[in-house]
N, C-alpha and C positions, 0 to 999 in steps of 0.2 A: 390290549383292550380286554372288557370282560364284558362277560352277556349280565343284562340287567332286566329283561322282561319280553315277550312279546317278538322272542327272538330279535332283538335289538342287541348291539354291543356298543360301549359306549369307550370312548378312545381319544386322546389327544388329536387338536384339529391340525397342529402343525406336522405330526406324522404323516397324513394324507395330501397336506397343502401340495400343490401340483402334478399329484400323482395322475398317470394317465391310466391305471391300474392298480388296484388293491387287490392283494391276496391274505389269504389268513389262512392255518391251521392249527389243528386241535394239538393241546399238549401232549408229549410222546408220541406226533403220528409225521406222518410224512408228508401226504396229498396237501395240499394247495388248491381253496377254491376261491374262485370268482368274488369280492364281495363290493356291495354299492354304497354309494353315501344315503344315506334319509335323511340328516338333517345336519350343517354344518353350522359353530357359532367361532367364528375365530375372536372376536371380543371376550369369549370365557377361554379359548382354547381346548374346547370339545367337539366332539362327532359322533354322530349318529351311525351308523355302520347295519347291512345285513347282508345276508345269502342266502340268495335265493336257491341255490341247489337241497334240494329236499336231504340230501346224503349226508352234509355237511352238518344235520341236525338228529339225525336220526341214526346212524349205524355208529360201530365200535363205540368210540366217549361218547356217551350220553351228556351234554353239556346244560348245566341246572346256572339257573341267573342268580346274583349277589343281591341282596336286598339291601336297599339303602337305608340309615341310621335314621330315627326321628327328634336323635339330638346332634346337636355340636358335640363336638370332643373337648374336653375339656381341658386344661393345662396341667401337665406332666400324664395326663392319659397314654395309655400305652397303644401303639397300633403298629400291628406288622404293615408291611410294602412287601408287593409282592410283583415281579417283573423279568421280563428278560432282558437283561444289558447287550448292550452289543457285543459284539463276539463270542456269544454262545446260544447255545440251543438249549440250554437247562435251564431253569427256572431259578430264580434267584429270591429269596424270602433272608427280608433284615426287621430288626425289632429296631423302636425306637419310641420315643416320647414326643407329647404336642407341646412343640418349645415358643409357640405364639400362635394367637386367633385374634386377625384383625379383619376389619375392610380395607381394601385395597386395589389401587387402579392396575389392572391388568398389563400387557404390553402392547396387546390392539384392542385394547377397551376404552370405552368411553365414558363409562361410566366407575363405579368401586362395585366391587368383589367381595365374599368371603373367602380369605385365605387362612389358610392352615396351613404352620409350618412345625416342621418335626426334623430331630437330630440322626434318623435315620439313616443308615449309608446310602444313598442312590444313587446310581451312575448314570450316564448317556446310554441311552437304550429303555432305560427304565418307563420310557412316557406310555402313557397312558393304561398302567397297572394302577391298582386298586389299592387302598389303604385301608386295611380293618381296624376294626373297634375292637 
């Protein structure tokens, strides 16, 4: 996930789906804190995420939020992905193009979606990292 505003982070809702416990920590540290749901939409496959531990906000990384785009990406747009796959602890950033934008029915939606799809490499682990503009 990534922090987005208001100390929120926002994160794939299937990563949390029955968890009895969320943990998170900051890139390059160690410690593991506590963190809650605020608001889940499994219809889009997002989550609302925080931590309340003041620590977690405040000492070593200073963690600054991504501000979200006030346009669509446009076809052949470039946009990194940036994520951790599973089986590592390092950070994993792939470049790639927006190879489709359409509406689309989600897989627990009931309604259509904007989807954005790109040629990027992603792997299992990658959910809920961030796609730049």
């Amino acid at each position: 996930g990534f922090i987005i505003k208001d100390r929120l982070i926002l994160s794939n809702a299937h990563a949390t789906t029955d968890a009895t416990q969320i943990r998170l920590r900051k890139h390059g540290e160690s410690t593991k804190y506590l963190a809650r749901i605020v608001h889940i939409g499994h219809e889009c496959d997002l989550v609302l995420l925080t931590v309340d531990d003041e620590e977690f906000w405040t000492t070593k990384t200073i963690l600054k939020p991504l501000k979200f785009s006030k346009q669509i990406p446009t076809l052949q747009e470039t946009l990194i992905i940036v994520g951790y796959p599973t089986g590592g602890d390092n950070l994993s950033v792939t470049k790639g193009v927006v190879s489709r934008v359409s509406m689309q029915q989600y897989t627990h939606g009931w309604g259509t979606f904007l989807a954005i799809q790109t040629d990027s490499a992603i792997n299992p682990g990658n959910s809920g990292g961030p796609a730049l503009q």
